[in-house]
C-alpha positions in Angstrom: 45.6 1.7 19.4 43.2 4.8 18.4 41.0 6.1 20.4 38.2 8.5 19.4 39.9 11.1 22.0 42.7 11.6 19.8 40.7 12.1 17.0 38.6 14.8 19.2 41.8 16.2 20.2 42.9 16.5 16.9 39.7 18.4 15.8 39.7 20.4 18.9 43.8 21.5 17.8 43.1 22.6 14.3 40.4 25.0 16.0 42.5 26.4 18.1 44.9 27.4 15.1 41.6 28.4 13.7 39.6 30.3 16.5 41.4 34.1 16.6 39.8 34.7 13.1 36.8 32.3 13.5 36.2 34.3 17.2 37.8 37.6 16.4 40.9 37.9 18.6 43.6 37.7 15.9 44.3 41.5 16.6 45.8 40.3 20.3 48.9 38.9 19.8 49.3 36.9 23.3 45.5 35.3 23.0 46.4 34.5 18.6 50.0 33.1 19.3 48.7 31.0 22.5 45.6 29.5 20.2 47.8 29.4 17.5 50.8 27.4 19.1 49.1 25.0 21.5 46.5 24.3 18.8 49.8 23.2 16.8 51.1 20.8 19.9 48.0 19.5 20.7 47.2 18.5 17.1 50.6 16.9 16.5 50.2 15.1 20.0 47.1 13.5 18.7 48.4 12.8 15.7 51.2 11.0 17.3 49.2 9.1 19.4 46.7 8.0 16.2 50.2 6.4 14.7 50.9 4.8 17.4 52.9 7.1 19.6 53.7 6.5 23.5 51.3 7.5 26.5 53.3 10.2 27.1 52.0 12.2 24.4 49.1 11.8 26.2 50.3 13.5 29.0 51.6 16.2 27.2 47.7 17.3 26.1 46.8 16.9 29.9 49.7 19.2 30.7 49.0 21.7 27.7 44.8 21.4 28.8 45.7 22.9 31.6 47.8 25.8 30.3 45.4 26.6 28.4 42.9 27.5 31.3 45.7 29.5 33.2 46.9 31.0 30.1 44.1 33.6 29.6 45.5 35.2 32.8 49.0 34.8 32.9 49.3 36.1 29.3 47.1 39.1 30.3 43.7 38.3 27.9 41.2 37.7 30.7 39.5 40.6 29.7 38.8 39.4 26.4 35.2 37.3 26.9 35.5 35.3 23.4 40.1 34.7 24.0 39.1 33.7 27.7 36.5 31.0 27.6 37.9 30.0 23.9 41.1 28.8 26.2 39.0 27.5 29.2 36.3 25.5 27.8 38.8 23.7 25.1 41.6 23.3 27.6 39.0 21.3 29.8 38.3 19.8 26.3 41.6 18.9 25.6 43.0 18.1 29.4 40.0 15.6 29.9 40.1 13.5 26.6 43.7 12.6 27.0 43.1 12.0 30.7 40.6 9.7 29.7 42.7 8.2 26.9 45.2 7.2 29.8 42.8 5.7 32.0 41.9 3.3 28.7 45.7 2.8 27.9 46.9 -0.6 29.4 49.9 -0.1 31.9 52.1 -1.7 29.6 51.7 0.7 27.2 
């Protein structure tokens, strides 16, 4: 079944591979590769899930959502306004759509 939150997620992926030219942190290789690499996961998860893929793809973007809001200070870019709240505000993006694409999944799913 497809739900609009994999298509958000989806959208939300490809600007993460996007945002360290788009945003200018491309010259920090912890903050790019991060962006870069979950951007990747979290675009494939959704595509999964738009073919038909199990729940726990969902899960993964829930788990990767909230790497992405630690990640800015465990990989040492806090400092970096644009990295930092790039990370947070999509990873609250990304964590919360596939929570609520579980919530709409039937438990036999």
């Amino acid at each position: 079944m497809q739900r609009w939150q994999d298509w958000v997620n989806l959208v939300l992926g490809i600007w993460l591979i996007l945002s360290p030219w788009i945003l200018g942190f491309s010259g920090t290789p912890a903050a790019m590769w991060n962006a870069v690499i979950v951007g990747v996961v979290v675009g494939l998860m959704a595509l999964m899930h738009l073919r038909g893929g199990p729940l726990w793809e969902e899960w993964v973007n829930v788990v990767l959502g909230v790497w992405l809001i630690l990640s800015p200070w465990i990989l040492g870019f806090s400092g970096m306004a644009n990295a930092l709240w790039n990370a947070v505000i999509v990873g609250v993006l990304v964590g919360a759509l596939a929570l609520s694409a579980t919530r709409e999944t039937p438990k036999a799913a």
